[in-house]
N, C-alpha and C positions, 0 to 999 in steps of 0.2 A: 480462475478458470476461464477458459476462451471457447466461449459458447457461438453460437451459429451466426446468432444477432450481434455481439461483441467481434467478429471475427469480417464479417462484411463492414463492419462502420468502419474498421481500419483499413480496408482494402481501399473503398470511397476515399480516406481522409489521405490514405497514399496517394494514389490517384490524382488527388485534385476534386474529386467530384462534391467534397463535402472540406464543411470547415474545420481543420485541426482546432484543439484544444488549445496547443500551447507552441509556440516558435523561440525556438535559442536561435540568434541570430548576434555576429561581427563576432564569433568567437572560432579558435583551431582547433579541431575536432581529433580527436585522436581514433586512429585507426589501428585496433589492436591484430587484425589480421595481417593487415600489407604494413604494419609496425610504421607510421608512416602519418604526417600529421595533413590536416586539409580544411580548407574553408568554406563553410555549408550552411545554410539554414538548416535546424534541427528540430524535423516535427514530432511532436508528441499527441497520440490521441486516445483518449480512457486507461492511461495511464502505461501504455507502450510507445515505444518508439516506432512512428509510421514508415518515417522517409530522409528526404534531401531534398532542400530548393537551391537554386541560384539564390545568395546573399539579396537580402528584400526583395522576393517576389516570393513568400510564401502567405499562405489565405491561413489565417489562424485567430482565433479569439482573442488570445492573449500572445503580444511579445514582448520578449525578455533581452534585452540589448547586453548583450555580455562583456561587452567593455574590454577588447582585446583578448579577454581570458582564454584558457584552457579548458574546453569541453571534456571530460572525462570518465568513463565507470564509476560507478561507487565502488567502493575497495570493500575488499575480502579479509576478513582475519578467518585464514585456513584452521588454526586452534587455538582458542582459548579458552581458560576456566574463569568463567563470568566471577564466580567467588572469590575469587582472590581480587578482587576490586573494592570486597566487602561492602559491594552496593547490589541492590536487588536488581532482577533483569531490566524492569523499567527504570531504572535510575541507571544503571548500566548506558541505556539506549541512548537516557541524554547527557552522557558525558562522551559517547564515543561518535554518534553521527553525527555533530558540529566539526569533527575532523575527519569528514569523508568516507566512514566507513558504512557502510551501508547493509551488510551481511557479516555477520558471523558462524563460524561451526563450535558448536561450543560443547567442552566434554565436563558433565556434570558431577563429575565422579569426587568431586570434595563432599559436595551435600548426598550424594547417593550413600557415600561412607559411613554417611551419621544415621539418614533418612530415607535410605534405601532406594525404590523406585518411587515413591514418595517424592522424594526432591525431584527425579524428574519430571515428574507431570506438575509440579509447581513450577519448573524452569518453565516449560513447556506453556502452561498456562499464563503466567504470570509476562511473557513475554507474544504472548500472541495478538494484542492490538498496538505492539509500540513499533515507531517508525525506523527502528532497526530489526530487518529480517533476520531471526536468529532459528538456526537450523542445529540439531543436536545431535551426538551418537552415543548409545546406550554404553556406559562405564563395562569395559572388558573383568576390570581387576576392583573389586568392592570383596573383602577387602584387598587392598593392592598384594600381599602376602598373603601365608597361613601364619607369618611372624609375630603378628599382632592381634588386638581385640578391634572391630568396628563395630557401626552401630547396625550394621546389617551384610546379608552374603548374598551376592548375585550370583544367579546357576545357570549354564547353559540353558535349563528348561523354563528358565526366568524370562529371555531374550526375545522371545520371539513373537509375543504379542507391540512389545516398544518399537521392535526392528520396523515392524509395521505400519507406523504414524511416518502419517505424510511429511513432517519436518525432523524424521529420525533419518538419519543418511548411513548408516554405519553402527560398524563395533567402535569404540573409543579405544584410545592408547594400549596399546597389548604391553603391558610392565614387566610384566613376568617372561622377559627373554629368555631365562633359563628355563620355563617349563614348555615354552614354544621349542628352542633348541634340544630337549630331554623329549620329546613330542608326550609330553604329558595328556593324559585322558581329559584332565579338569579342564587345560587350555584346548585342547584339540574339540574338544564339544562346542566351546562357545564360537568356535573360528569357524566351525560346520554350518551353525547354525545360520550365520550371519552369511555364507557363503548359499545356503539354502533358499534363504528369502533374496538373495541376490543383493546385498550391500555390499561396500567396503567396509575395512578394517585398516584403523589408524596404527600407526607403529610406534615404541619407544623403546631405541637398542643404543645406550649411549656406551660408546667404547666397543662393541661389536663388530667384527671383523672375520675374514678369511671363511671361511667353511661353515663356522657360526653364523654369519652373515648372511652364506647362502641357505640355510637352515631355514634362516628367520622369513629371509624375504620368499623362500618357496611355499609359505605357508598361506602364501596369499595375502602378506600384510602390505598396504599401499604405501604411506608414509614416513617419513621419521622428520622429528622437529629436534631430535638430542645430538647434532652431529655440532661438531665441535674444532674442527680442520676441513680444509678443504678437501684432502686426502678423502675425508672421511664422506663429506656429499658426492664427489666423484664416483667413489665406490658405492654409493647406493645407487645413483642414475644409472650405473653400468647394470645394476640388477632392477631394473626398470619400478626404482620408488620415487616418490616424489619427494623432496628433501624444503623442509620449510625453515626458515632464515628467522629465527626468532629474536625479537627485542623486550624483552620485557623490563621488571622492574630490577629482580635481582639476577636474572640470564640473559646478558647480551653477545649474541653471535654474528650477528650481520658482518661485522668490517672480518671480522675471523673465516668468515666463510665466502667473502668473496671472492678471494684469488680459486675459488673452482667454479666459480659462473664463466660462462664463457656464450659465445652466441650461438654457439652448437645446440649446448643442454640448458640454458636457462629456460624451455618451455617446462621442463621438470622442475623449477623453483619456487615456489610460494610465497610468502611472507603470514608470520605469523605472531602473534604475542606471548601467547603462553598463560602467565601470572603478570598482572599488569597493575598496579597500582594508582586510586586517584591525583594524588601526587604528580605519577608519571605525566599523563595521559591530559590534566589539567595544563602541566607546564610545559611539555613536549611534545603531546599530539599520541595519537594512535598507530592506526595502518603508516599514516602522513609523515610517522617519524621513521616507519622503516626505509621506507620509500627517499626522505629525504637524507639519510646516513647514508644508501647506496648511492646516489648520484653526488655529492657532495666526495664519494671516496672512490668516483670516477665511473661509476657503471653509466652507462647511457638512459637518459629519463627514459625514453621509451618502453626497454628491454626492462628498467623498474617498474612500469605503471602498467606492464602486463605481468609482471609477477604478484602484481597487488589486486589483478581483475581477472583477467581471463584467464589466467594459468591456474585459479584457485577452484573456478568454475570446470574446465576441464578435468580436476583432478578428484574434486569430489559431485562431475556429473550434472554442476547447476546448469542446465542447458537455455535454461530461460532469463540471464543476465550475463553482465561481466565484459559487452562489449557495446559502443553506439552504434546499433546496427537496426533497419528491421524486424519489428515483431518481437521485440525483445522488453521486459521490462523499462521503464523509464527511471533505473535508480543510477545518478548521472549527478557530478560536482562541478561546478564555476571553478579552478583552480587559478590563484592571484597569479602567480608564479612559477618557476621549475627553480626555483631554489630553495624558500621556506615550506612550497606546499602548502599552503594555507590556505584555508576553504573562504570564496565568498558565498557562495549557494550549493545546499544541499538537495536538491528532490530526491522523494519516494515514489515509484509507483506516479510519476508525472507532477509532485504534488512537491512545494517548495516548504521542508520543513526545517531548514536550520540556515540561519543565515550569518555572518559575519561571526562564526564563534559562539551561537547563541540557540537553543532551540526553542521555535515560534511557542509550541504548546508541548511544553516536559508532558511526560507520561508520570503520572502519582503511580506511587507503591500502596498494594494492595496486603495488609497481613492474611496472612493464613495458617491455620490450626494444624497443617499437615508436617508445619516443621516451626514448628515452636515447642518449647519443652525440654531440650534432649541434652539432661543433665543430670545421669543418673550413676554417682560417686557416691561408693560404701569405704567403710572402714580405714577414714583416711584422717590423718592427725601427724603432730612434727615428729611422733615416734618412728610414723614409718619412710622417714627421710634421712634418720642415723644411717649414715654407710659405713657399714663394717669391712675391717681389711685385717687379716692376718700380718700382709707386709706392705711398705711403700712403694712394689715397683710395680708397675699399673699402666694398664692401656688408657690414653688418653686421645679423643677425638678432638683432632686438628682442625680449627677451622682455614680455610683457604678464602682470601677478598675474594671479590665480584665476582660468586657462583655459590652453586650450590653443592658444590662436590667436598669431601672434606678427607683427610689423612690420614693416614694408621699411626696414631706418635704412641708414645711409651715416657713415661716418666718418675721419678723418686720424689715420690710426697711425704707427707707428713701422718704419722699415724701417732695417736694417742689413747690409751686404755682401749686397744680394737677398735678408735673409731676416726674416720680421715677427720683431718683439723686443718681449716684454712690458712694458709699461709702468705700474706698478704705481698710477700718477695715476689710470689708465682702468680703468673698470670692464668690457673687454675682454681675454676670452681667447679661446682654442682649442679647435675642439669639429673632432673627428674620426669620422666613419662607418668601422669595419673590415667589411669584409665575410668572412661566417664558416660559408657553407651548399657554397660550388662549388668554393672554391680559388680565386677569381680574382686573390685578390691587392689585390683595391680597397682603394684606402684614400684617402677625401674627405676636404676639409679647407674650415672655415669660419673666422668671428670671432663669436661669441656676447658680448651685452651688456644685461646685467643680472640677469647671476646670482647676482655679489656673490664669487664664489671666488678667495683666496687664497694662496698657499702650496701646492700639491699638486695635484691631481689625482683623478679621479671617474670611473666606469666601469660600465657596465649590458650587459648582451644582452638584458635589455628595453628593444626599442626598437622602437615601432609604426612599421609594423606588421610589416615585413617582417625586425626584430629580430635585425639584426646588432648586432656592439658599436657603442658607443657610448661617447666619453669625452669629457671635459672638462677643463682642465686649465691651469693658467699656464707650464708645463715640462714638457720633452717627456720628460726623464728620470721623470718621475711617472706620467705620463700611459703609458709603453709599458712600468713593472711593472704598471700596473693593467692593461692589455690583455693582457700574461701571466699575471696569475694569474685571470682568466676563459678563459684558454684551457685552462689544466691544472683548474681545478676544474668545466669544461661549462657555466660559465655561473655568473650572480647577479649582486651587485652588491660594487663593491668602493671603498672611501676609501683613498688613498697618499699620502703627506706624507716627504716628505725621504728617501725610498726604503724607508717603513715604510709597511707594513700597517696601519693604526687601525684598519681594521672588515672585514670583508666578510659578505656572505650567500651560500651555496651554494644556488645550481636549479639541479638537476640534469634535470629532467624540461622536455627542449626546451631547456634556457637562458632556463625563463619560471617552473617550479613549484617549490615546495620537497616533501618529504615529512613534513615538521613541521606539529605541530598548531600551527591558530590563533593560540592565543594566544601561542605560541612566536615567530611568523613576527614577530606586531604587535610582538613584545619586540627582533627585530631591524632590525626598521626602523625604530622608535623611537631602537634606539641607531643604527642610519643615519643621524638625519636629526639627532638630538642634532651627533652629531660631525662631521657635511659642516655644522651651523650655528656650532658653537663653537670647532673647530677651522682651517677651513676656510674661515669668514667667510662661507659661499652665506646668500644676499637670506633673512631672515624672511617675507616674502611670499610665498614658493612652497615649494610642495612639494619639495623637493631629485631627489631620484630621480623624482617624474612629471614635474615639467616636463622634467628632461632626457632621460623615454624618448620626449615627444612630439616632441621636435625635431628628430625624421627621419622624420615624418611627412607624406609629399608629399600629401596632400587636405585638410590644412586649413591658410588661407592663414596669413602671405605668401610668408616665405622658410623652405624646411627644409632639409635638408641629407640625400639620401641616400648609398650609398656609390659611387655615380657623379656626383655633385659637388650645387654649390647649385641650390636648384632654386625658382621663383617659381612658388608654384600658382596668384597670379592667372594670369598666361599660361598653363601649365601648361608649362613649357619650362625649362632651366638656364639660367639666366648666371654669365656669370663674376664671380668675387668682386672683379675691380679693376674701379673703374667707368670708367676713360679705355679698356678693353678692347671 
């Protein structure tokens, strides 16, 4: 807050007439407005940005010799789901501000699934004294369908108290393009609401077009992060959305979505992650890797490093960062280079908290009883994992490499005494939805192909969005100790072979977070995906554990499987898995 007494000490410290805090000096300052780089002393005072000196002549307590570097914004992640990092928001902070990100908007809508509004005043809280400024907007679609079981329903009449916290920016992802398109009551209330209190509302319309398109974006929805073609960003700027360029762990768009950046409309571009893995994020950076895939694939740094600052601020309203200017926050990177992007110095707030890859003082995870617990599976045993089939000829979910999108396929299986029998020829198995938030007892059943698994069996409670279990498996005997032992440990992920344990990872927090540092979590999904690849034979091609937390994800097509059966998101309706049915 810039109080009366805070607000002349910076006028003075501009001025000259008092002593700055802090001086960046011998570094090129980027200038995100006249897009345009310049050489400045850089003063800082109670933790905004004051002013400009002539190179050594600035009066300042403390200076910081920048060593040729690139002065720059702290970067913006426009959306991400901190959960899918499987680190809490304070371990979150210190994996991702040592690579210059300095702000996030983050949509909470994994743990609001389980945990309702619950999860977000734990995001909320749980990230309020870390040195990553992290800004939230309340989950639109909890559950993301009516397709599924979650562990709770968000209501338009639900909104409007969260709308109202000072680091709630928005509605979160509107999923449900078909009930925005159909102007459904359900979605049409929560897009009022949000338009009432005067926020935005984030967008998710992947494959949406023509008159749909316009449907969607006249509903007042700001962004979309699912464009997929350039075609397809094109066509959102013309309907004035913001279009964010996501890298994440298992959706990467950025080189795909370049050829429609242009200098015209790149102030409509963002950069964003999405689902971002320690892994990733350890070994490739953050914001810093989008940033560095687009100039490395010709975009001009500049036109990148305002897509990554001030384009993000402009589009979701942060008026108070995102560019080295007066009166503006001091969250601001040392950058080595414009080719790795590599951070030497991060400050918050004028305040120098991560330096060389490393941060000075991690923020500890704190547990909390508001999302612990949420494992409540009935009537579940290897009975109800027999798939019955009249005939062989059966819809089977395609998986497709690097995404999350997956196929309509069809194929002639094996059936014995009415019941499918693995055939070890076919690169078909069994993927099962347990539902694990009401007790209902669900338990769906598909044929999944092309995952390449083996011998055993695989099992998650993460599983977007609405993140019941999830297994997979050639035998049902594998397949329900691994959905027992996510029942007794709250959740993670677990590998089963021959009625042994090889791996597992405990989240305890929801059945989605660990309480492990970073670099711990990367070391266990490392050996996850080592051992679902080398033991277990799943496809080199995919991610082992994301491709199969997406595959009960009923909005993105063709077929997913929740735990009230298959489901075709082109129609948006179930069918049955035989096709003479």
């Amino acid at each position: 807050m810039v109080t009366k007494a805070r607000l002349r000490g910076l006028i003075d410290a501009a001025s000259g007439r008092k002593r700055a805090d802090l001086c960046i000096t011998n570094a090129k300052v980027l200038d995100v407005y006249n897009k345009e780089w310049f050489e400045s002393d850089v003063l800082i005072s109670d933790g905004l940005i004051c002013g400009f000196s002539p190179k050594g002549t600035a009066l300042a307590s403390t200076v910081v010799d920048g060593g040729g570097r690139y002065l720059v914004p702290g970067f913006i992640d426009g959306h991400v789901h901190i959960e899918s990092s499987h680190a809490t928001p304070e371990e979150f902070s210190n994996l991702v501000v040592p690579c210059g990100t300095t702000t996030v908007v983050a949509d909470p809508h994994e743990i609001c699934n389980v945990c309702g509004l619950d999860g977000l005043y734990y995001m909320l809280d749980a990230s309020k004294d870390t040195a990553l400024q992290a800004f939230f907007v309340v989950p639109s679609c909890v559950p993301a369908t009516t397709f599924e079981h979650s562990g709770a329903t968000i209501l338009a009449d639900d909104l409007s108290d969260p709308l109202k916290h000072e680091r709630v920016l928005g509605l979160g992802e509107m999923m449900d393009y078909p009930g925005v398109i159909a102007a459904s009551d359900l979605v049409i209330d929560k897009l009022l609401e949000a338009k009432r209190i005067g926020k935005i509302i984030d967008g998710h319309s992947p494959a949406v077009s023509g008159s749909d398109l316009d449907a969607y974006s006249a509903s007042g929805i700001h962004t979309d992060h699912e464009c997929e073609t350039a075609e397809e960003l094109r066509e959102r700027v013309r309907r004035g959305m913001y279009v964010m360029l996501r890298e994440g762990s298992a959706c990467n768009n950025v080189l795909a979505l370049l050829g429609g950046v242009s200098e015209r409309n790149s102030r409509r571009c963002i950069f964003c992650t999405d689902d971002r893995q320690p892994i990733s994020i350890l070994s490739e950076g953050h914001i810093n890797n989008n940033v560095r895939l687009a100039v490395q694939a010709g975009l001009d740094p500049i036109e990148a490093l305002c897509m990554a600052t001030i384009n993000s601020c402009d589009c979701y309203r942060l008026t108070d960062r995102g560019a080295i200017a007066p009166g503006l926050r001091a969250d601001f990177c040392l950058v080595n280079d414009l080719d790795s992007f590599s951070m030497h110095q991060v400050y918050v707030a004028g305040t120098l908290v991560a330096q060389d890859g490393a941060m000075l003082k991690p923020a500890v995870s704190r547990p909390d009883a508001r999302v612990s617990g949420k494992m409540d599976v009935k009537h579940f045993s290897s009975d109800r994992l027999a798939l019955h089939l009249e005939s062989g000829h059966v819809r089977v979910i395609d998986i497709v490499p690097d995404g999350v999108v997956t196929e309509a396929g069809e194929a002639e299986v094996t059936v014995k005494d009415g019941l499918w029998v693995h055939d070890k020829r076919m690169d078909i198995i069994k993927l099962a939805v347990v539902e694990r938030h009401k007790g209902t007892g669900n338990v769906a059943l598909a044929l999944l192909r092309g995952y390449g698994l083996q011998g055993g069996a695989m099992a998650t409670s993460v599983a977007h969005d609405s993140h019941n279990i999830i297994v997979a498996g050639d035998n049902d005997a594998d397949m329900e100790k691994a959905v027992n032992h996510l029942i007794s440990t709250g959740g993670g992920m677990v590998i089963v072979q021959k009625g042994e344990i090889l791996a597992s990872f405990d989240q305890p927090v929801a059945g989605l977070i660990s309480y492990e540092r970073g670099a711990s979590i990367a070391e266990h999904l490392k050996a996850l995906h080592a051992i679902a690849q080398e033991k277990l034979k799943v496809s080199k091609t995919i991610d082992p554990f994301m491709t199969l937390c997406f595959m009960s994800l009923p909005v993105i097509p063709a077929y997913k499987l929740t735990d009230m059966g298959l489901f075709d998101v082109r129609s948006f309706s179930f069918v049955p898995l035989e096709l003479n049915r």
